[in-house]
C-alpha positions, -999 to 999 in steps of 0.1 A, spaced: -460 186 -477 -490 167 -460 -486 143 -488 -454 134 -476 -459 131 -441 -489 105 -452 -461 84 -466 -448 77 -436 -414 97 -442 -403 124 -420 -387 150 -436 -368 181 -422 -388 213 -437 -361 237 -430 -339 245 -409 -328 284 -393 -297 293 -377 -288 326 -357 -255 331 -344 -236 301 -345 -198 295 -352 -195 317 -381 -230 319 -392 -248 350 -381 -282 345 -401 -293 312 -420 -325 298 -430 -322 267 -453 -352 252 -470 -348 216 -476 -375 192 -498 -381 158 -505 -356 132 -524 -320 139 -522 -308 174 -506 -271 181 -515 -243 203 -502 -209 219 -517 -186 240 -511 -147 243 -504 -130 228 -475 -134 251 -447 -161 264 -459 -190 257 -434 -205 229 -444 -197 208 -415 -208 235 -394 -245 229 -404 -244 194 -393 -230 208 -360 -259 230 -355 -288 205 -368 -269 182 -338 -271 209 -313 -309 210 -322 -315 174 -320 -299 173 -281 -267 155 -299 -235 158 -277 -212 180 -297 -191 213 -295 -199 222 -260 -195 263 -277 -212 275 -305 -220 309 -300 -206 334 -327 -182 352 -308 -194 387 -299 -234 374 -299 -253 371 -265 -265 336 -280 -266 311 -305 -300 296 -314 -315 268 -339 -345 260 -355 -354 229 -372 -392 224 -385 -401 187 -394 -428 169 -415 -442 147 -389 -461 114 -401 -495 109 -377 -482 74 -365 -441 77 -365 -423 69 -341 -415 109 -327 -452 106 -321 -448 80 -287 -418 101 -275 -440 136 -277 -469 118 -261 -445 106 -236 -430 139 -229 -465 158 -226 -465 176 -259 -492 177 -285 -486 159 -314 -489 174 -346 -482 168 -384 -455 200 -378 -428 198 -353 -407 224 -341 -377 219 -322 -360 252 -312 -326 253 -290 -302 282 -277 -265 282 -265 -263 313 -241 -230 326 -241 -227 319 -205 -228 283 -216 -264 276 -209 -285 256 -232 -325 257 -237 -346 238 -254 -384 238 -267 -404 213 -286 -436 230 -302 -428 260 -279 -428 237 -251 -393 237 -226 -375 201 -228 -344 187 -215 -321 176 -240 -327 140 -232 -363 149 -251 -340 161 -279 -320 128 -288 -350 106 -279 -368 126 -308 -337 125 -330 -333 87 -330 -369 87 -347 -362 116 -371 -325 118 -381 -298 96 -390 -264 104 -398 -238 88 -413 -200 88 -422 -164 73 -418 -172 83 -386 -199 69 -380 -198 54 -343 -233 57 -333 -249 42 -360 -237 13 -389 -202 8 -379 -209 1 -338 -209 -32 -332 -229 -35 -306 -260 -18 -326 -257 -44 -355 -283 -73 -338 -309 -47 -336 -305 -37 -372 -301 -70 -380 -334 -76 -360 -351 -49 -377 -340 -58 -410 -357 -93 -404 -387 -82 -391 -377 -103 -357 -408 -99 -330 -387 -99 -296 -419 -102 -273 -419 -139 -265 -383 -141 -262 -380 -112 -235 -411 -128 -215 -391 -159 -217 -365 -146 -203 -379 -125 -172 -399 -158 -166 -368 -179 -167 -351 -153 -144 -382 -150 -121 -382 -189 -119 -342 -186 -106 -348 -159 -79 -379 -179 -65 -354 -209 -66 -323 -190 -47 -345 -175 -26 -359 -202 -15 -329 -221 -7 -316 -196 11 -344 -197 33 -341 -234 34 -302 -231 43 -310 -205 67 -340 -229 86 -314 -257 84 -289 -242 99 -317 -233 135 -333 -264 130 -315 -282 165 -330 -248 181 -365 -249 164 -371 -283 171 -360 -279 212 -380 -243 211 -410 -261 194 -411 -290 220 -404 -266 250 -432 -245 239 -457 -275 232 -453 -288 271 -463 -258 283 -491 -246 255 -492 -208 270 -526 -190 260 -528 -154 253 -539 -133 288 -527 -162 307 -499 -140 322 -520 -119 335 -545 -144 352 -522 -165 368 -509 -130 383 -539 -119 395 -545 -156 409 -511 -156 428 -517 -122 443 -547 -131 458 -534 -166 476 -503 -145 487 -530 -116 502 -550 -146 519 -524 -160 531 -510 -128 553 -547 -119 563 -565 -151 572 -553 -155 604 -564 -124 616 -599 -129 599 -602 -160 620 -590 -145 651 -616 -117 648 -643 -145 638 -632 -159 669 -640 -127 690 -675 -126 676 -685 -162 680 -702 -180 707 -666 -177 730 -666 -147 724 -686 -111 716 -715 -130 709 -713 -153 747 -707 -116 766 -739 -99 746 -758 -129 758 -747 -127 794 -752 -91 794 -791 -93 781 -797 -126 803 -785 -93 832 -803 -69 822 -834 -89 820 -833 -102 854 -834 -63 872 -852 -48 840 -887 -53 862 -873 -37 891 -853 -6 870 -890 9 865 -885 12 824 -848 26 828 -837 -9 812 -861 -11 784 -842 12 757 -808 -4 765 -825 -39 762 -837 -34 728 -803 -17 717 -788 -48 725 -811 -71 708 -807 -54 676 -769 -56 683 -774 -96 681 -785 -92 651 -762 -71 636 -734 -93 652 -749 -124 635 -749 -108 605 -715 -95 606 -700 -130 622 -720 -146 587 -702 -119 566 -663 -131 582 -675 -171 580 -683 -165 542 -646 -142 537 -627 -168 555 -642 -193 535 -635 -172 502 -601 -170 508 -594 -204 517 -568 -219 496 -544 -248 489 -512 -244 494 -499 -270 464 -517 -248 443 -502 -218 451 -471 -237 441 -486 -249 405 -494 -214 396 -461 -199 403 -443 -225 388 -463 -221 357 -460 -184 355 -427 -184 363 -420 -211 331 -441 -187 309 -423 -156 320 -387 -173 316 -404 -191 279 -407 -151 270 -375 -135 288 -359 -166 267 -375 -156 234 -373 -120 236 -413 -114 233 -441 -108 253 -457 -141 273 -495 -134 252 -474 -138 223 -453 -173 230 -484 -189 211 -481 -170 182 -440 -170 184 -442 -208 186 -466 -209 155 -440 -191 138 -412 -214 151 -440 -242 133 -435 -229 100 -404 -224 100 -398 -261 111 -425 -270 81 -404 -251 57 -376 -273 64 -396 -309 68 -413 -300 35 -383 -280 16 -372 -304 -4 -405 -308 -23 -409 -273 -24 -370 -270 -41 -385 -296 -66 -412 -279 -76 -395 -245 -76 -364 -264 -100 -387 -278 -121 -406 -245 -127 -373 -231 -137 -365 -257 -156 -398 -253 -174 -390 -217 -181 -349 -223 -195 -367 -250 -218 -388 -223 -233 -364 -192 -236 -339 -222 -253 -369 -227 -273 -376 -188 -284 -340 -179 -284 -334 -209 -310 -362 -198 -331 -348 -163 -327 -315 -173 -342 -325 -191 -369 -341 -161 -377 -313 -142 -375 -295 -164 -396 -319 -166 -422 -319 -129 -421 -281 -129 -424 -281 -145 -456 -309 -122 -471 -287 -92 -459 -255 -107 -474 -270 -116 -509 -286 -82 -509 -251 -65 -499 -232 -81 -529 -262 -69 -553 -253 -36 -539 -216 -37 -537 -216 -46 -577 -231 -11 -590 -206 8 -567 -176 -10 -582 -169 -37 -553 -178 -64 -568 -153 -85 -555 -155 -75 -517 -174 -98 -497 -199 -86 -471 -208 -112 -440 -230 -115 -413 -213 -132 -385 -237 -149 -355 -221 -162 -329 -226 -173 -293 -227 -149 -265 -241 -146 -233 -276 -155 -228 -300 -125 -223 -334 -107 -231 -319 -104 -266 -315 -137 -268 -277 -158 -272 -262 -145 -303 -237 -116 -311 -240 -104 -346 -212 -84 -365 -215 -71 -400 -175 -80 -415 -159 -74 -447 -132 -85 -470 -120 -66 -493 -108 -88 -519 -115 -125 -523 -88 -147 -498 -84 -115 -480 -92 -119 -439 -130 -109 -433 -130 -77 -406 -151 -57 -389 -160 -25 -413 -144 2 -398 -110 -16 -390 -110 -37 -428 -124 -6 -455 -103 21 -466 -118 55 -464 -135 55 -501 -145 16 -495 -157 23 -462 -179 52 -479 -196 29 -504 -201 -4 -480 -222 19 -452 -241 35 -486 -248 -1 -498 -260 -18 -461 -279 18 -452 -299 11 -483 -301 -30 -476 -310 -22 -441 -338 4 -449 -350 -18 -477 -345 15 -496 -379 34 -482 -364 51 -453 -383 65 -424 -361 90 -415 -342 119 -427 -309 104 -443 -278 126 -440 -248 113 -453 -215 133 -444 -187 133 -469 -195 93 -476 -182 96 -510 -151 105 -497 -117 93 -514 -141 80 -548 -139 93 -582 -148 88 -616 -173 58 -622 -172 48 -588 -185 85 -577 -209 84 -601 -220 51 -590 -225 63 -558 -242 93 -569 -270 66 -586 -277 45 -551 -279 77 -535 -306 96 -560 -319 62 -556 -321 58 -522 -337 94 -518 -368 82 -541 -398 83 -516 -377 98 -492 -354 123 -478 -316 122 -477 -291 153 -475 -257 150 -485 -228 169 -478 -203 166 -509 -170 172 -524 -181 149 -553 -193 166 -590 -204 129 -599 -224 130 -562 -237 167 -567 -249 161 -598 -277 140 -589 -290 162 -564 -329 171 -569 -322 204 -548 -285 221 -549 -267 245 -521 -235 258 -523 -210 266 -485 -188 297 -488 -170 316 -466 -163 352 -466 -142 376 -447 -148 409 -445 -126 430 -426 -118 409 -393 -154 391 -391 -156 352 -408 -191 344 -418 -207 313 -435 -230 313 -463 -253 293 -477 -268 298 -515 -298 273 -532 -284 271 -566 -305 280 -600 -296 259 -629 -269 282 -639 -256 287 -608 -253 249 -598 -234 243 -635 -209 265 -624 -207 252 -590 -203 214 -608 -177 233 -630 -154 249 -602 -155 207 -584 -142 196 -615 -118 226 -627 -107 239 -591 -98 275 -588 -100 285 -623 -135 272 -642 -128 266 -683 -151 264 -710 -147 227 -708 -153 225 -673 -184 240 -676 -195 218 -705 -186 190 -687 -206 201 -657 -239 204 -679 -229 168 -690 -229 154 -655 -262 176 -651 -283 161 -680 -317 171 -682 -310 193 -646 -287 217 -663 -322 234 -674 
């Protein structure tokens, strides 16, 4: 099994099932190159491919619990090649990676669904972002796959080999380019549209060039010419009453007294005398302290004027504006670039348009080489198609690859549909609306194994495709598919003998009833077994002789 997984191929190991539907116990070993299943209508068989959805996070039957069971559960062991694609996804979700991986999922019959990945709990988004790397199904109904429209680029893509970097960097450097561009002239339109006001605000700021903490200086400034102006007059007045008019005259007098009798007072005098000397000091020093405040707090009356005039312009400047007065400077630089904006816009829209027309030229560029890529591929794909329609008896259907213009885009500008017509001079379609169900069957078969270039990655499973074909055709499609498992994995669910034939490992679907309980079986067919199997597809209810030599003839050498 490691030999496999070094191959490249995933491949599903097996696959257990407890209580689902009408399945109590299950456990279904599958191998390498083409995996097929039989059985009668009703029988089960679809039922499988609804519990290998549930475990692959696949939105389905929303219950599956077997009724009377506390819970369904399923268990699907895969092959895992060291650098597939499942690998990324496990890294992503936390989860070591492996060469084994187990995906394990219950239904509680409350409704409740659980899931583990290599006994580690994920959401179901984990699930189907595992099962686009590991699993790929495919039948008349096939919308998520071959026959949606909207997928076919990227399998065309893939089929080609197309790189996609360059063309998406193109394109998120083409649409960077455009926002820098609107965005710019909205700013522009935006500065136009203030640019009377910016210009006035500017100008109006400029005369009076505010500086930061001026406020506050000119304040302090005005306060103290206001103070001086209510005390000054008193100063003076009291300078008055210590100068020679006044305190300093009367202390004179006084010692002039004092020392006329002080010779005559027999010493009484002496003490006041020299108290009144030092008071002449202290009074001159005092009368020298009010000269120098009057003198501090002389002012000029215009100037009082000029400062509250200039505060008062700042103050209204930053009433007007909405901000503080220390920051009208940094207001009015702003106001400055907004004005530059404008003055040197149009340059600037220039530049900015010829950046983005730099970048259109170059996603043009990439998205032209991308579709003549794409058209290249096409024509590959459709001569391929033909070679593969021939051996499964459509030779004379004709399979195109239609590119046409769409909407630009990280893909690039082309919308690709796979069409068919069924008959020459017949109108070309989109598959699933053009192909009958047995047509449809066999054109999916042949562009599965075009697009894969028949080495598949994945685990193929292929649900009734060979429906509404018989005879050579089924056979024919029993060839391509034996083909197309060669190297890799592909499980096929059958009503076909020509199909089942071909099948390198053989399970029958049957249902039983015993009593009032329905369960579903599944049997891995020996040699004899699977011939009469073949026998009862061909005969129907009652096998024959011949239909059991007929059987080994379909079987060949695997009838041993």
């Amino acid at each position: 099994m490691l030999g496999w997984a070094k191959l490249g191929r995933v491949m599903l190991r097996s696959l257990d099932i407890r209580d689902v539907l009408i399945i109590d116990r299950l456990s279904l070993e599958l191998g390498p190159g083409l995996n097929v299943l039989t059985g009668e209508t009703g029988a089960g068989k679809s039922i499988l491919l609804d519990a290998l959805g549930f475990v692959l996070g696949w939105r389905g039957r929303a219950e599956l619990v077997r009724q009377g069971a506390a819970q369904g559960e399923v268990t699907a062991v895969f092959d895992l090649p060291p650098d597939h694609g499942a690998q990324a996804v496990l890294e992503g979700a936390g989860i070591a990676a492996g060469d084994e991986l187990i995906l394990r999922r219950v239904n509680a019959s409350d409704g409740r669904k659980t899931a583990w990945v290599n006994d580690r709990r994920v959401s179901g988004e984990v699930l189907r972002d595992l099962s686009e790397h590991l699993v790929e199904l495919h039948g008349q109904h096939d919308d998520r796959g071959l026959l949606n429209p909207r997928g076919h680029r990227a399998l065309l893509d893939a089929y080609a080999g197309i790189d996609l970097t360059a063309l998406r960097q193109a394109w998120a450097a083409q649409r960077t380019a455009r926002t820098a561009l609107g965005e710019a002239e909205g700013t522009l339109a935006r500065a136009a549209a203030d640019e009377e006001y910016l210009r006035h605000a500017v100008a109006e700021l400029d005369r009076l060039k505010p500086e930061p903490g001026e406020d506050a200086t000119l304040d302090a400034r005005r306060r103290l010419m206001q103070t001086a102006a209510r005390i000054q007059g008193d100063i003076a007045r009291a300078l008055a009453a210590l100068s020679e008019e006044g305190a300093e005259a009367a202390m004179r007098d006084a010692q002039r007294w004092l020392e006329g009798v002080a010779d005559r007072a027999e010493g009484r005098l002496d003490a006041p005398l020299g108290a009144l000397g030092r008071a002449q000091v202290e009074l001159g020093e005092a009368q020298a302290g009010v000269e120098a405040a009057l003198a501090a707090l002389d002012f000029d009356q215009a100037e009082l004027e000029r400062v509250e005039e200039r505060l008062f312009a700042i103050r209204a400047l930053a009433r007007k504006h909405g901000v503080v007065a220390d920051d009208l400077g940094s207001f009015a630089d702003g106001l400055r670039t907004r004005l530059a904006a404008i003055d040197g816009g149009a340059s600037g829209i220039a530049r900015l348009e010829d950046a983005l027309h730099s970048a259109e030229a170059v996603y043009q560029a990439e998205a032209a080489r991308v579709t003549q890529a794409r058209k290249a591929a096409a024509a590959r794909l459709d001569t391929a198609m033909a070679a593969e329609l021939g051996p499964l008896k459509m030779e004379r259907a004709i399979f195109t690859t239609e590119i046409a213009a769409g909407e630009p885009g990280p893909e690039g500008v082309d919308l690709v549909t796979f069409t068919v017509a069924t008959n020459p001079g017949a109108p070309a379609g989109p598959l699933n609306r053009i192909a009958s169900g047995g047509e449809l069957s066999r054109f999916l078969l042949a562009l599965k194994v075009c697009l894969t270039g028949g080495t598949p990655i994945q685990t193929l499973i292929f649900d009734e495709i060979d429906r509404g074909v018989g005879g050579a055709t089924a056979d024919a499609v029993g060839r391509r598919l034996q083909a197309l498992a060669d190297g890799a994995q592909v499980l096929v669910v059958t009503h076909s003998p020509q199909v089942a034939a071909f099948g390198a490992k053989h399970w029958r679907v049957e249902k039983q009833v015993t009593g009032e309980v329905t369960l579903s079986t599944v049997t891995a067919l020996d040699p004899a077994a699977r011939i009469e199997e073949i026998a009862r597809m061909l005969a129907g209810d009652t096998v024959t002789a011949a239909a059991r030599e007929a059987a080994r003839a379909l079987l060949g050498p695997r009838a041993v």
